[in-house]
C-alpha positions in Angstrom: 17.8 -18.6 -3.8 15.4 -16.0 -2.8 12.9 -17.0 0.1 9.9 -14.1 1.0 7.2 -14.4 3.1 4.5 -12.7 4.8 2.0 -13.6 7.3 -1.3 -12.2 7.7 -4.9 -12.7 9.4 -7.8 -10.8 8.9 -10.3 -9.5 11.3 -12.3 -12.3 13.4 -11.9 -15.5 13.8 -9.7 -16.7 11.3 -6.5 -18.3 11.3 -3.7 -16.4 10.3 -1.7 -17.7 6.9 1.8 -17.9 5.7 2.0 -17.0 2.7 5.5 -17.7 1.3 7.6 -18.0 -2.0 11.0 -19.3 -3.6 13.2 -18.7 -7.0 16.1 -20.3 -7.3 18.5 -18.4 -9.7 19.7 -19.4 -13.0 22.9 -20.8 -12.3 21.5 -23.1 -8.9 18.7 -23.9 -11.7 21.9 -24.9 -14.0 23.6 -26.5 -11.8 20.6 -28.9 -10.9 20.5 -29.1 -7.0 17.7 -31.3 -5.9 15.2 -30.4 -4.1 16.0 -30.0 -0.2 13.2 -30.9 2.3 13.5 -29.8 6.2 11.5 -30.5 9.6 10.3 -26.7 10.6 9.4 -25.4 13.7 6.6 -23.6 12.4 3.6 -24.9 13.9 1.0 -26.9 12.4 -2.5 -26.3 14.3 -4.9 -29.1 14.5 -7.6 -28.9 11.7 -5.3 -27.3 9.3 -7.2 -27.0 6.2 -9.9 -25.1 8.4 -9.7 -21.8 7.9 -11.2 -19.9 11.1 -11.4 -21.5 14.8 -14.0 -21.0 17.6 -12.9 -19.0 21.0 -12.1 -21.6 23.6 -11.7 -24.1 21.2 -8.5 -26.1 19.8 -5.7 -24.0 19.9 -6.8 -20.3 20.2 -3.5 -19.6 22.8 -4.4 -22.7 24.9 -2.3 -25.5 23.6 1.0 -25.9 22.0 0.6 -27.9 18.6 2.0 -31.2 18.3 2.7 -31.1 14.7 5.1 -29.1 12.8 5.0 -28.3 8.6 8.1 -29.4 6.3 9.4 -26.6 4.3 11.2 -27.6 0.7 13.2 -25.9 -2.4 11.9 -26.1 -5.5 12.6 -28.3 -8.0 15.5 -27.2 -11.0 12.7 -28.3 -13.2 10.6 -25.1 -12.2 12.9 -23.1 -10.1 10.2 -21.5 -8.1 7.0 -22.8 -5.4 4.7 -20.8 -4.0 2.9 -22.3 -0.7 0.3 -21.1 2.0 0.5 -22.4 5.3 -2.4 -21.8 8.0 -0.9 -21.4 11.5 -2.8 -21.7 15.1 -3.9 -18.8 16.5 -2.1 -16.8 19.0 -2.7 -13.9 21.2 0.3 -11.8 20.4 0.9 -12.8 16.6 4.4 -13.3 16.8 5.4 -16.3 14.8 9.0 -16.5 15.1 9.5 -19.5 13.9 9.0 -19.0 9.9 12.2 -17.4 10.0 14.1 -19.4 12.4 12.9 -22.3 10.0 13.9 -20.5 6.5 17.0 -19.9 7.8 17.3 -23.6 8.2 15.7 -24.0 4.8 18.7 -21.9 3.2 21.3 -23.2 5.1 20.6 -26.8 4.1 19.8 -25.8 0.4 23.4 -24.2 0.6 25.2 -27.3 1.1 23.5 -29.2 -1.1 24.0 -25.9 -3.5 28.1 -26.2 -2.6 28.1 -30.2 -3.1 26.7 -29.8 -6.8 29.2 -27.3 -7.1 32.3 -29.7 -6.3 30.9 -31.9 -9.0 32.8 -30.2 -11.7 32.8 -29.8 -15.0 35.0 -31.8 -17.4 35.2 -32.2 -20.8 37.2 -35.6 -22.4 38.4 -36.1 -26.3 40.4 -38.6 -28.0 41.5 -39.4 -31.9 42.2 -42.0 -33.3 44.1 -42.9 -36.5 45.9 -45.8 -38.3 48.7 -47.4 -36.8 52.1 -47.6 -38.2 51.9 -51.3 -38.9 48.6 -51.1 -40.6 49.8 -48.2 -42.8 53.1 -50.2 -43.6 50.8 -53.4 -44.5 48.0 -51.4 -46.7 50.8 -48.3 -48.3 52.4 -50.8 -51.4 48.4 -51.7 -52.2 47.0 -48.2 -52.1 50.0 -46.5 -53.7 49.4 -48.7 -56.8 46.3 -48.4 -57.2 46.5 -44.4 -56.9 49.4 -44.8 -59.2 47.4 -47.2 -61.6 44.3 -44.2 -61.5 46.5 -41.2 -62.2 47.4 -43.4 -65.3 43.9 -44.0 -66.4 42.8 -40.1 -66.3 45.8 -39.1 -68.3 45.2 -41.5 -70.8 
């Protein structure tokens, strides 16, 4: 799995964004993990979906946010997700806690990754034929009539 992220703001008012992005690689898509859902730490300012906030107003450096985002794998289905995450404002733009949480993220997924993996491969076959008592029974009957067909083509 392959996790990359970047965070940017532009100039003014607006929130900054976390951009981020996962592929899974062709043998965890094989091996059909499911997907693997954590509690970040990465904070979830109020107003989310708003894109800029006001000096002085909600967060802007004043308050700590009392909600956090969930972070998740991708399905094997797709093997990839691509996700955008506003985050409060802050005054020195240090958000630490996108990587403390996508090391979580990994580590989790990695377990799950090493459980699917114990569930080994096997493969099973068996044949069948006719027993020794049913060939005994049948053998006088099917001998005679092969015997009574070689007959009829000669003749």
């Amino acid at each position: 799995m392959k996790i990359e992220w970047t965070i940017k703001k532009k100039t003014g008012h607006l929130r900054p964004k976390l951009h981020y992005a996962i592929t899974l690689e062709d043998f965890e898509i094989e091996l059909a993990v499911p997907m693997v859902r954590i509690t970040s730490t990465i904070p979830k300012p109020p107003d989310a979906g708003q894109h800029y906030v006001w000096p002085g107003t909600k967060e802007c450096g004043k308050e700590k946010p009392e909600e956090v985002y969930d972070l998740s794998t991708p399905s094997h289905k797709t093997g990839h997700c691509r996700e955008t995450l506003m985050l409060p404002m802050r005054p020195g733009n240090d958000y630490p806690e996108a990587e403390v949480s996508f090391h979580r993220l990994r580590r989790a997924y990695e377990e799950a990754l090493l459980a699917a993996y114990a569930n080994s491969a096997f493969e099973t076959r068996g044949s069948l034929g006719m027993s020794s008592e049913a060939k005994r029974h049948f053998a006088p009957t099917v001998a005679a009539q092969r015997f009574l067909a070689l007959v009829e083509q000669a003749s």
